[in-house]
C-alpha positions as CSV (number, residue, x, y, z in Angstrom):
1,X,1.7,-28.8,6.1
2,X,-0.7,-29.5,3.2
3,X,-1.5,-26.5,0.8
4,X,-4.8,-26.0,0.8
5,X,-5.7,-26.0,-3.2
6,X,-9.2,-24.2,-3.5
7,X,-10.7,-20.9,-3.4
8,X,-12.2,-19.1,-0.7
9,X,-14.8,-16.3,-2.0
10,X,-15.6,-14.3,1.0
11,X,-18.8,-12.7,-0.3
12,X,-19.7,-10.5,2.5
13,X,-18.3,-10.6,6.6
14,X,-19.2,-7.9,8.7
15,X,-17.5,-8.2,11.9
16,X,-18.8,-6.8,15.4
17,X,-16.3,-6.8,17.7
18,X,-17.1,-4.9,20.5
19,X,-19.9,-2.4,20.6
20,X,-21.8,-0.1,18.1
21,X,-23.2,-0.9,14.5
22,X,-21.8,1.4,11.6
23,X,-24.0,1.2,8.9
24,X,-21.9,3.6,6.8
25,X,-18.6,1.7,7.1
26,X,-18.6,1.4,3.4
27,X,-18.9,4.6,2.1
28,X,-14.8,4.9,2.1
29,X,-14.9,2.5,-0.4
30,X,-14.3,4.7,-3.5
31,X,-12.8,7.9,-2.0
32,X,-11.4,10.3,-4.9
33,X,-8.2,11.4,-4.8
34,X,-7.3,15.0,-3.7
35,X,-8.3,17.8,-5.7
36,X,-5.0,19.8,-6.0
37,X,-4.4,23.2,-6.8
38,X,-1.1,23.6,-6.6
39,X,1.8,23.5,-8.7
40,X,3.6,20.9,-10.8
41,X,7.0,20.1,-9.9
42,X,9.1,17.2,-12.8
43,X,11.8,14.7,-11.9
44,X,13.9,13.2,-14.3
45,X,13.1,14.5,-17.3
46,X,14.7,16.6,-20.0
47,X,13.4,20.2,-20.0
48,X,14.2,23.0,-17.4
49,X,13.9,23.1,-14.1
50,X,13.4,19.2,-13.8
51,X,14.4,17.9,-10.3
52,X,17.2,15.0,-11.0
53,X,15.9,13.4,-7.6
54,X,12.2,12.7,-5.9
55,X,13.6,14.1,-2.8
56,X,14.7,17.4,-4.2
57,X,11.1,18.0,-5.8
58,X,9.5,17.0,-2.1
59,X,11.2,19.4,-0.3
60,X,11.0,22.2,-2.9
61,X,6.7,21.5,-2.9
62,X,4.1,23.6,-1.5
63,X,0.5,22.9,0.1
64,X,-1.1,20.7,-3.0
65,X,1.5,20.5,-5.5
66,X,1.8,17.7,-7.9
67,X,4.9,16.0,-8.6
68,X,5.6,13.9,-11.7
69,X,7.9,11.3,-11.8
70,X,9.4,10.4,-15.4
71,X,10.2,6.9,-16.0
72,X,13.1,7.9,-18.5
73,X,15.5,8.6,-15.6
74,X,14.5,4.9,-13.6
75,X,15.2,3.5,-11.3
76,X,15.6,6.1,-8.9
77,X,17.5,4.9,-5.7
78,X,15.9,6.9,-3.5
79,X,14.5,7.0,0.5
80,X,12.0,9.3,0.6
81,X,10.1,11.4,3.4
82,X,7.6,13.2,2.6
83,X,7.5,15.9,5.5
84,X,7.1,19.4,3.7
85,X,3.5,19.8,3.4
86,X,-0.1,18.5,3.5
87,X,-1.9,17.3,0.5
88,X,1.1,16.4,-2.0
89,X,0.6,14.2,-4.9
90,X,3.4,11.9,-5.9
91,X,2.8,10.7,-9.3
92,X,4.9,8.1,-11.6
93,X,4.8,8.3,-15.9
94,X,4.3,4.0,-15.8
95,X,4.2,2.0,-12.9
96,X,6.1,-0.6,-14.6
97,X,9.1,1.6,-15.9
98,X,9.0,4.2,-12.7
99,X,10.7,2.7,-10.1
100,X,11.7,3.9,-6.8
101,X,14.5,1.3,-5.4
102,X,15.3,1.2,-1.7
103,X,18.6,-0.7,-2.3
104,X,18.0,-2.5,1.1
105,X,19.1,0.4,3.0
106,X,18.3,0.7,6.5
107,X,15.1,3.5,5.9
108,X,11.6,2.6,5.0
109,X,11.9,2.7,1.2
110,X,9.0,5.8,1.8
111,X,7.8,7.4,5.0
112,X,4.7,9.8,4.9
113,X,4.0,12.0,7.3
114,X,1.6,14.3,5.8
115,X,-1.9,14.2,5.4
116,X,-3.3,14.4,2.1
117,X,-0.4,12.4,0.5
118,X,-1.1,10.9,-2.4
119,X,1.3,8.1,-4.2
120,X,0.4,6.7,-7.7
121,X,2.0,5.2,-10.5
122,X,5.5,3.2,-9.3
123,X,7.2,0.2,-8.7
124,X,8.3,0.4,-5.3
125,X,10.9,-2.6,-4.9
126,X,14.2,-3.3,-2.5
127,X,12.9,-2.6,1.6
128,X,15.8,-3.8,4.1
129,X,15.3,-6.1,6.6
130,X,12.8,-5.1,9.4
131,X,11.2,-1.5,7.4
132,X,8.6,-1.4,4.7
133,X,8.0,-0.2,1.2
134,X,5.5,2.8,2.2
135,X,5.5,3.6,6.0
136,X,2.5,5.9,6.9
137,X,2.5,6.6,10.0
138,X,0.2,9.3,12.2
139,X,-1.2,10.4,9.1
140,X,-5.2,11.0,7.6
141,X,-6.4,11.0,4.3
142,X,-3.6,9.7,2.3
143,X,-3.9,7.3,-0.5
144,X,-1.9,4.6,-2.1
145,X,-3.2,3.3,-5.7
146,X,-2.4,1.8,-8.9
147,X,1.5,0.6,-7.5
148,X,3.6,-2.2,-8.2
149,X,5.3,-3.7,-4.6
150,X,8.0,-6.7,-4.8
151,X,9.6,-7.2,-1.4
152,X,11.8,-9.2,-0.2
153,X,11.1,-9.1,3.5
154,X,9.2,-7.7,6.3
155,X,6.0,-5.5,5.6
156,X,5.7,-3.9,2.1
157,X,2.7,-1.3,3.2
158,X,2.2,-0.4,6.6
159,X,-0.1,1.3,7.7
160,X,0.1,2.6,12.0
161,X,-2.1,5.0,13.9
162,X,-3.4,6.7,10.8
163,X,-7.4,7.3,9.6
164,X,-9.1,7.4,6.4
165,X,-6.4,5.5,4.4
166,X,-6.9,4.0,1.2
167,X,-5.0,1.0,-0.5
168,X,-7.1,0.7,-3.6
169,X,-5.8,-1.2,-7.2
170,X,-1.8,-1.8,-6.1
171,X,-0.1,-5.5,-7.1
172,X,2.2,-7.3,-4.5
173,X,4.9,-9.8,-6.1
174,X,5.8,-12.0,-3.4
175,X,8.0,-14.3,-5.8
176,X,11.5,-13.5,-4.4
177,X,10.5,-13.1,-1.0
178,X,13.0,-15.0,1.6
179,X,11.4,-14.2,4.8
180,X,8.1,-13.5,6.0
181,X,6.4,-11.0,4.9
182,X,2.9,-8.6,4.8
183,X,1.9,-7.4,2.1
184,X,-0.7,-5.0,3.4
185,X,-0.5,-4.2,7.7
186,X,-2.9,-1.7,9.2
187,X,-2.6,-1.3,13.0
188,X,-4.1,0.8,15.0
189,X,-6.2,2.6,12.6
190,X,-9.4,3.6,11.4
191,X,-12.0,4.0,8.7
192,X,-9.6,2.7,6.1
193,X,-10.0,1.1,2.8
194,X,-8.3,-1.8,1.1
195,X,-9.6,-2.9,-1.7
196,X,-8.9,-4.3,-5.8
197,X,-5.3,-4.8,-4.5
198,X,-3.9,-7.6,-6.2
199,X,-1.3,-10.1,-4.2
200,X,0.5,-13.2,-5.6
201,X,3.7,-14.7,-5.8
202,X,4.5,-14.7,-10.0
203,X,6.3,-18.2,-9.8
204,X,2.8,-20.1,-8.8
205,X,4.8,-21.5,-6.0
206,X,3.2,-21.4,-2.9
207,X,4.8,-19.4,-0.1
208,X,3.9,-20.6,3.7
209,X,5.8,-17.9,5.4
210,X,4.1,-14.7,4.0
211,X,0.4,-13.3,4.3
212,X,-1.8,-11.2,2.7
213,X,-3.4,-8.3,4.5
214,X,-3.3,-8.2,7.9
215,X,-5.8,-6.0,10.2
216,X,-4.8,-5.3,13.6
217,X,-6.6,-3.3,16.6
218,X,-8.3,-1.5,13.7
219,X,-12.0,0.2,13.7
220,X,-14.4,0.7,10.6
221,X,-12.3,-1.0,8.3
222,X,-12.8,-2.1,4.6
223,X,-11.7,-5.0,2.4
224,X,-13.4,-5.2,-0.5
225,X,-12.6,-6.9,-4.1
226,X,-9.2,-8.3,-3.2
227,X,-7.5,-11.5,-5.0
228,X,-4.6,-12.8,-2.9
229,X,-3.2,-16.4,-3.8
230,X,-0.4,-18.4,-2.4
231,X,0.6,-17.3,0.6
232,X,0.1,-19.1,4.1
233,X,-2.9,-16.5,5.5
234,X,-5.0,-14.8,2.8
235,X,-6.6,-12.1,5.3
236,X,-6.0,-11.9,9.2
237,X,-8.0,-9.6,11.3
238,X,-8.8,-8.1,14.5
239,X,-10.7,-4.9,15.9
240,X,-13.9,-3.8,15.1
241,X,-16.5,-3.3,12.4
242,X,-14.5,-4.6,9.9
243,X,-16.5,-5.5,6.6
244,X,-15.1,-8.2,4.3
245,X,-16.7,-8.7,1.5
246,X,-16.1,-10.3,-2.2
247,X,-12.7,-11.1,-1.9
248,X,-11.1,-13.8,-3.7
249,X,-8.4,-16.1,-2.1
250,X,-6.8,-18.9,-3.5
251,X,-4.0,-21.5,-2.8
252,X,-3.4,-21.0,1.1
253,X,-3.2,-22.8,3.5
254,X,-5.7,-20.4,5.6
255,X,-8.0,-18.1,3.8
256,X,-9.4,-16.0,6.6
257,X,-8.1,-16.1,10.2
């Protein structure tokens, strides 16, 4: 199948799909993280009471603490659920140098289960076969920004039965990917945001097995802002009142289906 070799600017799409007109779909578009006034828990660093692992610092938190990730004790081969409590902050030092490695084991490389999470600041790499990078499921209000993802397979965000979800300013490196994958998949959600998320494959090869985001029996969605080149679909969609708009896409072989 021919690549197709131009780019696609989706200025602005504003889909209908069923009934009812949301004006105010957009106003997720910039929604600020959590103010927090709990505690702040360490990992990995050198002074007392650090936490060696993530996990140990989750299950030790409290309603609205902060937890900082140093980058001095990366990579951190970790699974992590984060089950304690509502409104946690997960925060790496550099998001190049703070990485969270699922060695392919057979867990989602994170699962959220609170509302309020917040997770900023890492490289999330190493999902297994058939489970994700960052698994939110049943959850509201969480949001994922400013991460690195590189996955090999499967799903590297996913995003089921949650509301008010934001996926703002994260890059996707689809280079060593050797089966299909989605980079961004929100189903059965609503009045989430996606948006200045980044998604390429490093090599400038083109890779006909993968797509970008993918939007599935979703309501009063966003995507906004995104550049997404070489992969097979750059955006797939279906629910209702889903708003598209300045999105860049480039070297696919379908830009929006």
């Amino acid at each position: 199948m021919m690549l197709i070799r131009k780019t696609i600017i989706i200025v602005t799409i504003l889909l209908f799909i069923g009934t009812g007109i949301i004006p105010a779909i957009a106003q997720n578009a910039e929604k600020p993280l959590p103010t927090s006034r709990g505690n702040w828990l360490y990992v990995g660093g050198s002074g007392p009471g650090n936490y060696t692992r993530i996990q140990d610092a989750i299950d030790a938190s409290h309603e609205g603490d902060i937890i900082f990730v140093y980058a001095t004790s990366s990579p951190y081969d970790e699974c992590l659920v984060v089950n304690k409590t509502i409104n946690t902050q997960l925060i790496g030092e550099n998001r190049n140098t703070t990485v969270i490695d699922g060695q392919q084991r057979p867990y989602d490389v994170i699962t959220v289960q609170k509302s309020g999470t917040c997770i900023s600041g890492f490289s999330i790499v190493n999902n297994s076969l058939n489970y994700t990078c960052v698994l939110m499921n049943y959850t509201s209000d969480c949001v994922l920004k400013e991460n690195n993802f590189q996955t090999l397979h499967g799903k590297a965000d996913t995003i089921l039965n949650s509301r008010s979800v934001t996926i703002k300013k994260n890059s996707f490196d689809i280079s060593i990917a050797d089966d299909s994958i989605d980079c961004i998949y929100l189903f059965n959600s609503s009045l989430c945001c996606v948006y200045q998320n980044d998604i390429r494959n490093e090599k400038q090869l083109m890779n006909n097995i993968c797509q970008g985001i993918v939007i599935e029996k979703c309501e009063k969605t966003t995507i906004i802002s995104n550049n997404i080149s070489f992969v097979r679909n750059g955006i797939v969609i279906s629910g209702d009142t889903i708003l598209i708009s300045q999105n860049t896409i480039t070297d696919t072989i379908v830009g929006l289906a």
